[in-house]
C-alpha positions as CSV (number, residue, x, y, z in Angstrom):
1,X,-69.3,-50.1,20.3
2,X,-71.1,-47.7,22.7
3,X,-67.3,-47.2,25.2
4,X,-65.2,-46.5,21.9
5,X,-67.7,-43.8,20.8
6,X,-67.7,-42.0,23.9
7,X,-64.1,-42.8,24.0
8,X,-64.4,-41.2,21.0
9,X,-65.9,-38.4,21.6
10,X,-64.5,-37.8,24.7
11,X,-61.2,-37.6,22.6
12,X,-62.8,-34.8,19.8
13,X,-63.9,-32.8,22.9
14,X,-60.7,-32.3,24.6
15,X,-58.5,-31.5,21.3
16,X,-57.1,-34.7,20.6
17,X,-54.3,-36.4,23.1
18,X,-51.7,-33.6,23.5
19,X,-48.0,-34.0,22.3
20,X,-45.0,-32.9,23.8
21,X,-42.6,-29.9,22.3
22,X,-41.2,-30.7,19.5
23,X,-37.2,-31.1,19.9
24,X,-35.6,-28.3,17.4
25,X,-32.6,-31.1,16.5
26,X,-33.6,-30.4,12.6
27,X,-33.7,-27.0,12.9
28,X,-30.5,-27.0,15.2
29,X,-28.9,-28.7,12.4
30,X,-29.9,-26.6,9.4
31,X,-28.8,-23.7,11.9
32,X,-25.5,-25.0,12.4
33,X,-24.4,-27.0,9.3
34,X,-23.2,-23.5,7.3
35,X,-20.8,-22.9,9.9
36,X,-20.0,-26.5,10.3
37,X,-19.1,-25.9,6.8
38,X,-16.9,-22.8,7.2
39,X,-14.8,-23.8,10.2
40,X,-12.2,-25.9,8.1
41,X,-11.8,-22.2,6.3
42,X,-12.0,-20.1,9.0
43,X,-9.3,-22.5,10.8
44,X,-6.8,-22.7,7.7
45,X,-7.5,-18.8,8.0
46,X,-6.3,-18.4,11.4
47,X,-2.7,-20.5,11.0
48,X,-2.2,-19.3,7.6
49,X,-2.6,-15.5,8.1
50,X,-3.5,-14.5,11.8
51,X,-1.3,-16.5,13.6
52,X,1.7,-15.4,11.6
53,X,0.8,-11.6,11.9
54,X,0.6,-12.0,15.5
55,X,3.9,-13.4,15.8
56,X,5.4,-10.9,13.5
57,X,4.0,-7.9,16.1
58,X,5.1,-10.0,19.3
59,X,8.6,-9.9,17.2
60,X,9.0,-6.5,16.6
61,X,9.1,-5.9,20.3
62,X,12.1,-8.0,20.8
63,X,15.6,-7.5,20.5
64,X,16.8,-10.1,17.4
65,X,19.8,-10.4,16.6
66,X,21.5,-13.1,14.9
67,X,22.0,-15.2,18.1
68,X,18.5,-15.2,18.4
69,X,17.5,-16.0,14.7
70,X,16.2,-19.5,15.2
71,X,15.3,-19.1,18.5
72,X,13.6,-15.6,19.0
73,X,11.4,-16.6,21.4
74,X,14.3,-16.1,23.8
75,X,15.8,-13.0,22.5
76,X,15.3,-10.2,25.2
77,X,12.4,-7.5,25.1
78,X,13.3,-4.2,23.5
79,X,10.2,-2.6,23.7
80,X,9.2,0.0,21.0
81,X,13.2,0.6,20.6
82,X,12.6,-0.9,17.1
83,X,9.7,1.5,16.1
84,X,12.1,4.2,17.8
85,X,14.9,3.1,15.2
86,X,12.1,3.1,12.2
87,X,10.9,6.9,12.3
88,X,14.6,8.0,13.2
89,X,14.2,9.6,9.3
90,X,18.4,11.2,10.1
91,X,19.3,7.3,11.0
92,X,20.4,5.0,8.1
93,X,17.3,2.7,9.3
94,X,14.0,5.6,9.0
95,X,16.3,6.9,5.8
96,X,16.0,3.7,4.1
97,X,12.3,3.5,5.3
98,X,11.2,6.8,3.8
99,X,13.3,6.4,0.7
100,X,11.3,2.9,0.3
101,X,8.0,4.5,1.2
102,X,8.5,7.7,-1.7
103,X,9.7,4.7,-4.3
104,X,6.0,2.5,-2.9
105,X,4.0,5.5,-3.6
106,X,5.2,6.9,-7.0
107,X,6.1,3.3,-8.7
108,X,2.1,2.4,-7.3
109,X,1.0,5.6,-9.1
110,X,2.2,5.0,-11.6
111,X,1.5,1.5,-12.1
112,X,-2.3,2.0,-11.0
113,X,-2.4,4.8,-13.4
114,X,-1.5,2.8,-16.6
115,X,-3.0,-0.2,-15.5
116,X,-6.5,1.5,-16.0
117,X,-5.5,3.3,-18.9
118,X,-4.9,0.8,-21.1
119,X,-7.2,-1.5,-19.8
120,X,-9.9,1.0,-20.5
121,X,-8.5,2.0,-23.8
122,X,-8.7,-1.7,-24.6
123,X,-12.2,-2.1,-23.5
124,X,-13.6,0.4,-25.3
125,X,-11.8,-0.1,-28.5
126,X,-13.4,-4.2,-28.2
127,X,-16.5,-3.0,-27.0
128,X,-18.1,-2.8,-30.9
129,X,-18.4,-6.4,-32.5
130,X,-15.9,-7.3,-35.2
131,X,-14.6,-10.6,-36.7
132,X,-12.0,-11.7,-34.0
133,X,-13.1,-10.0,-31.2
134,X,-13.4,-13.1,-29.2
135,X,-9.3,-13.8,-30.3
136,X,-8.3,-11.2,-29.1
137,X,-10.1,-10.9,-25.6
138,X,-8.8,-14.2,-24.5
139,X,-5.2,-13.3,-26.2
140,X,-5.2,-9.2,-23.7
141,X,-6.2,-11.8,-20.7
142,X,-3.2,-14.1,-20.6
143,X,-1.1,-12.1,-18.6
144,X,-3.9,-12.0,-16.1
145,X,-4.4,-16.2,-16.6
146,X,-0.5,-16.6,-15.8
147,X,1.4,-17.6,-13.0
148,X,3.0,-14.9,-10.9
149,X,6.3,-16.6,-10.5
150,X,6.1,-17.9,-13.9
151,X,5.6,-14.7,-15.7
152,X,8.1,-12.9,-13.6
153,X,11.1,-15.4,-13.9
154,X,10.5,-14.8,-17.7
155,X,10.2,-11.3,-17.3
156,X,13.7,-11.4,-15.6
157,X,15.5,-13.7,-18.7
158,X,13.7,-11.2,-21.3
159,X,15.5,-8.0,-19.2
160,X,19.3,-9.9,-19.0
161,X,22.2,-7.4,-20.0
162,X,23.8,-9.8,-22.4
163,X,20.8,-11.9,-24.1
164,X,17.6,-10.7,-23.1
165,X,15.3,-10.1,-25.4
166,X,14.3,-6.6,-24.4
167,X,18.1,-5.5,-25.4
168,X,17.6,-7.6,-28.3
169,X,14.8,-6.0,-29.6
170,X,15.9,-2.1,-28.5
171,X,19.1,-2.4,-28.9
172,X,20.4,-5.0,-31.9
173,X,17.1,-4.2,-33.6
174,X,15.8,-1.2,-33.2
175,X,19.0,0.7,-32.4
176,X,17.4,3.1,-30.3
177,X,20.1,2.7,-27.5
178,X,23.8,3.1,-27.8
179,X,24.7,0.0,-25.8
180,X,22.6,-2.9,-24.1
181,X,21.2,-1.5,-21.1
182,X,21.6,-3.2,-17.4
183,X,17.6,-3.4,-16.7
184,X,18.0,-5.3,-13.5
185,X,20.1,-2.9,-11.5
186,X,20.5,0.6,-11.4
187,X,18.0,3.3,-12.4
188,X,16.8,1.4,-15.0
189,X,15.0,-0.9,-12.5
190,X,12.5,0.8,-11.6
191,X,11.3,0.7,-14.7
192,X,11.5,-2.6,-15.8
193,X,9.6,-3.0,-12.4
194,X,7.0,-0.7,-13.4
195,X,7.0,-3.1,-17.1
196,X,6.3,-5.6,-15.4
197,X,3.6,-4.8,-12.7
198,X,1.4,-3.0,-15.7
199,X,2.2,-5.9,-18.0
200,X,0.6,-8.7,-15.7
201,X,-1.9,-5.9,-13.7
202,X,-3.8,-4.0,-16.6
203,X,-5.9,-7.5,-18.4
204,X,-7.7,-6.6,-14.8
205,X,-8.8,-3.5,-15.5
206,X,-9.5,-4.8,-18.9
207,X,-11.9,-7.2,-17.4
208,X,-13.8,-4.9,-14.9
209,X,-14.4,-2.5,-17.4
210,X,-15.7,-4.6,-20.6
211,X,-18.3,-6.3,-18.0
212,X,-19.0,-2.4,-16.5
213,X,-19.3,-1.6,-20.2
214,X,-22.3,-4.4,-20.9
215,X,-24.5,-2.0,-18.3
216,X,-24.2,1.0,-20.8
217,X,-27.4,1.0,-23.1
218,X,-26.7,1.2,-26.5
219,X,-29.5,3.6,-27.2
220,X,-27.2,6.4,-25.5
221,X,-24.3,6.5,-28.3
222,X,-27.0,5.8,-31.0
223,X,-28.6,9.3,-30.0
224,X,-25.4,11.1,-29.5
225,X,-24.1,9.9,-32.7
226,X,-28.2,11.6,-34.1
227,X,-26.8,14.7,-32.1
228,X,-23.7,14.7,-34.1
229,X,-20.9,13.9,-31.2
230,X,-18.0,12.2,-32.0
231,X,-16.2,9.5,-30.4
232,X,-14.3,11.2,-28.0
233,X,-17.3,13.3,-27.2
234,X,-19.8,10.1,-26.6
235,X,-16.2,8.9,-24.2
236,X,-16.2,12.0,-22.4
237,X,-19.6,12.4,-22.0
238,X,-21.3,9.1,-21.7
239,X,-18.9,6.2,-20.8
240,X,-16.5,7.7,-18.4
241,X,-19.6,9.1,-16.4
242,X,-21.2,5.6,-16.8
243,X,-18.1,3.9,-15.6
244,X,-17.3,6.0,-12.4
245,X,-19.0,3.6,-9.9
246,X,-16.8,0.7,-11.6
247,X,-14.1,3.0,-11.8
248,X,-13.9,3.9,-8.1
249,X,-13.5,0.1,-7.0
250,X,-11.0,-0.9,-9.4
251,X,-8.7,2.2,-8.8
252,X,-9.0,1.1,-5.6
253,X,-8.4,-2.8,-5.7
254,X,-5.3,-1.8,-8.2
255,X,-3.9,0.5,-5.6
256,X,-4.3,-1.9,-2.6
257,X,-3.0,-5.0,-4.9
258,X,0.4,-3.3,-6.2
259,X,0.9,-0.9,-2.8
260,X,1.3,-4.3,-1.3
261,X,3.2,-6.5,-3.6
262,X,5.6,-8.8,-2.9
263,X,6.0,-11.1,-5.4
264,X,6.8,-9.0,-8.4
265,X,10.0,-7.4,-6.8
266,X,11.0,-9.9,-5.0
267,X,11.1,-12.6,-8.0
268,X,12.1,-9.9,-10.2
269,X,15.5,-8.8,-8.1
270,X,15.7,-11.4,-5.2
271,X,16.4,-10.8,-2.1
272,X,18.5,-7.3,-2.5
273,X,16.7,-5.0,-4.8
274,X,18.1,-2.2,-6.2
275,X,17.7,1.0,-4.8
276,X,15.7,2.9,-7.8
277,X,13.7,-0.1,-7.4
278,X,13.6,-0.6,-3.5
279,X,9.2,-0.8,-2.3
């Protein structure tokens, strides 16, 4: 009994036996298990999107021809001679290319333009509660819930020349043209482009400016209303101001979403759009 008290004691004066460090496995692990996590996106990132642009700018520096089609890794080096052929704006090739650019800017004006205008028309009309408000919310966001390709292969049977319905409607119904127009080709193309992109673009700005509208205190139109403004007034001078911050990121997600949009045309018109219609 005496030994394992001094023992003991012996023990409680020196602090107890001493352990080595700790190994940080755990906190190795809780460290490394969120990128663990993320690699399987970051890789499907890489060969989806990186990879391919890379490739694209190796290609533009060759020379490809269509000898060299399915096997451009062969074709010979041309250097910047293709960038050289681009901004030629007096060579067919930098014609086309600043013809395409004017016709990307205008139709994405445009587009962006009455995207947010009736989207923010549509949000402020719904933003008081009514019976059916909920119906018709869900019924402005279908375009938005559809398919791409879907919605624009329909698009492209409602624009036919002979029976479409948008002919149908202007033309057998409402006789406000003299003949069924061609919607697909000539002028009129770029504006059954322009339908379309503000058709399946504006339930967007819909969206982002109800929820923008739920930040907007109620109290604010109550005391305008005391102060006798009227409804465009309390619009002019309480949600438009309110809504600039949400404003300024959805002009600017709209613009960078339609500037570079591929689908849309490309379903709409295939592989050789017309020229009104040529992004």
């Amino acid at each position: 009994m005496g030994t394992a008290k001094v023992r003991s004691a012996r023990g409680d004066s020196s602090g107890g036996t001493k352990r080595g460090p700790r190994r940080p496995t755990g906190r190795l692990r809780r460290v490394s298990l969120p990128y663990l996590l993320l690699l399987p996106a970051l890789i499907l990132e890489l060969l989806v999107h990186l990879v391919p642009m890379v490739i694209g700018i190796v290609m533009s520096f060759k020379e490809l021809t269509q000898f060299y089609i399915r096997d451009w890794g062969t074709a010979p080096w041309s250097g910047i001679d293709n960038y050289k052929l681009s901004v030629d704006f007096n060579g067919p090739v930098g014609e086309s290319l600043l013809h395409s650019f004017f016709v990307t800017v205008g139709f994405t004006l445009l587009s962006v333009g009455l995207c947010w205008a009736i989207g923010t028309t549509a949000a402020i009309y719904l933003q008081d509660t009514f019976r059916g408000r909920g119906l018709l919310r869900a019924v402005f966001l279908i375009p938005y819930a559809l398919p791409v390709y879907a919605a624009v292969i329909t698009w492209a049977f409602m624009f036919q020349h002979d029976n479409g319905l948008v002919n149908h409607v202007l033309h057998d119904q409402l006789h406000l043209t003299d003949q069924p127009s061609f919607w697909l080709i000539g002028d009129n193309s770029f504006y059954a482009l322009l339908t379309v992109s503000v058709w399946k673009g504006w339930p967007f700005a819909f969206l982002i400016v109800m929820a923008g509208l739920q930040n907007i205190p109620r109290e604010l139109y109550e005391a305008a209303a005391l102060d006798g403004a009227g409804m465009w007034q309390q619009i002019r001078r309480i949600t438009l101001p309110s809504l600039r911050p949400v404003n300024q990121v959805l002009v600017l997600v709209l613009f960078l979403w339609t500037f570079n949009d591929f689908n849309t045309p490309y379903v709409l018109f295939g592989k050789s759009a017309p020229e009104a219609a040529d992004l």
